[in-house]
C-alpha positions as CSV (number, residue, x, y, z in Angstrom):
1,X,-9.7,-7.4,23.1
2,X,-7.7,-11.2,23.3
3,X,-11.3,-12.1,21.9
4,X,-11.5,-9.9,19.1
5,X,-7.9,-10.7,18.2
6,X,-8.5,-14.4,18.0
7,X,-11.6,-14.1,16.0
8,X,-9.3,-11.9,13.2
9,X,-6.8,-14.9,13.3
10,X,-9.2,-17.0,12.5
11,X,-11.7,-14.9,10.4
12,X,-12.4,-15.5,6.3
13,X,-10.9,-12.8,4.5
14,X,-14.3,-10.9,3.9
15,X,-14.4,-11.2,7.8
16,X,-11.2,-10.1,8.8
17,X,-11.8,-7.0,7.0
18,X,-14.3,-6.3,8.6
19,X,-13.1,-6.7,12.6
20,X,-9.8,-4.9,11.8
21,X,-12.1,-2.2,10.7
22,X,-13.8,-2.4,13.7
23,X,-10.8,-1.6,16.0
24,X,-9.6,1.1,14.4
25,X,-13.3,3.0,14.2
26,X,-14.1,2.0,18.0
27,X,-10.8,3.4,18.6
28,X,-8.9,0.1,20.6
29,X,-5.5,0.0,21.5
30,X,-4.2,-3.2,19.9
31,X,-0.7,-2.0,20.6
32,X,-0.3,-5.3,22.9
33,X,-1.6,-7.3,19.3
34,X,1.1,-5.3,17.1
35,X,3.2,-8.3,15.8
36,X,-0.7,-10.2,14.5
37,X,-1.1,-6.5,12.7
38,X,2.1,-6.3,11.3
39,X,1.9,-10.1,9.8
40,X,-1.2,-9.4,8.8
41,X,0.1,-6.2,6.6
42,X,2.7,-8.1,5.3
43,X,0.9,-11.2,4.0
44,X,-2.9,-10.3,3.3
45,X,-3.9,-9.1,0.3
46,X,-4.2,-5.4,-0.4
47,X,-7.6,-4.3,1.4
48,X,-6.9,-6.6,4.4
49,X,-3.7,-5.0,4.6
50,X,-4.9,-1.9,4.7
51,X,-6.7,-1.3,7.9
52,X,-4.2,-3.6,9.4
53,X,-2.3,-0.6,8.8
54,X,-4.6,1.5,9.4
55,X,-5.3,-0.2,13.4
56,X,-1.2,0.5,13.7
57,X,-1.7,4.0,12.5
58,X,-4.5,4.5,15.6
59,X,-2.4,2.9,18.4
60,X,-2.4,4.9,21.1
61,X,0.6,2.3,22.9
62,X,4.2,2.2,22.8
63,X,6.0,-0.5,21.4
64,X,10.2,-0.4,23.1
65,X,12.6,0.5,20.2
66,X,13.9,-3.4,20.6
67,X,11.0,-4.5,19.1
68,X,10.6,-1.7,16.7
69,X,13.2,-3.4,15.4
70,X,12.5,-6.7,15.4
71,X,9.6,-5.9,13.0
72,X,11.4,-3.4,11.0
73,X,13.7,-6.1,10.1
74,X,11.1,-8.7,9.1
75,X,9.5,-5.8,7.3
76,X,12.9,-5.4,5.2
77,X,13.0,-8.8,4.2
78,X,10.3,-8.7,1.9
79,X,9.5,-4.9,1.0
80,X,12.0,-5.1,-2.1
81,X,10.4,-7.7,-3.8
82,X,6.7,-5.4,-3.3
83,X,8.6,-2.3,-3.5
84,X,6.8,-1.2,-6.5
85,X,3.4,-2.8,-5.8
86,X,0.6,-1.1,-4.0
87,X,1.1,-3.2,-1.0
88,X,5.5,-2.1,-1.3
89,X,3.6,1.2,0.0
90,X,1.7,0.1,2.5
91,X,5.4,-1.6,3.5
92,X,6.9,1.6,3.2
93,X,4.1,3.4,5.6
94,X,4.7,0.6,8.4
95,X,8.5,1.5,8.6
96,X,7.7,5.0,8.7
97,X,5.5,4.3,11.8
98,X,7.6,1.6,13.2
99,X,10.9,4.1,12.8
100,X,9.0,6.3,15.1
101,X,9.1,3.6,18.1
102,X,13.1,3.3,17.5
């Protein structure tokens, strides 16, 4: 999996698409890769966002409540400035699933 995570670092955006697809249809557990997910829901663009969230949605892990946090609060830094964006929901559905690890 450290090899699949450094080619979606490092992928085009077309390509990235398409590898964080791939972990969430051949069912991975990224859960060790969560913070790369989370970044990557907060600053791609809406489609690439999307099975970011998607791959956190299909974790089978658990993160500790610590770090829960730790992301929930970088989360709340920028959601109200997308709040009422497409991607502002895609914000709101990671701290939904990131409340659940608190």
């Amino acid at each position: 999996a450290d090899l699949l995570m450094t080619a979606i670092s490092e992928a085009t955006a077309e390509n990235k698409k398409k590898l964080l697809t791939a972990c969430w249809e051949a069912d991975l557990d990224c859960t060790p890769h969560i913070n790369m997910f989370a970044e990557i829901v907060m600053k791609e663009d809406f489609p690439i966002a999307m099975e970011a969230l998607t791959s956190i949605e299909n974790m089978h892990g658990h993160i500790t409540a610590a770090h829960a946090e730790e992301l929930l609060n970088r989360i709340m830094e920028i959601y109200p400035t997308q709040a009422d964006t497409p991607k502002g929901h895609l914000l709101a559905d990671l701290i939904e699933l990131l409340r659940k690890w608190q």
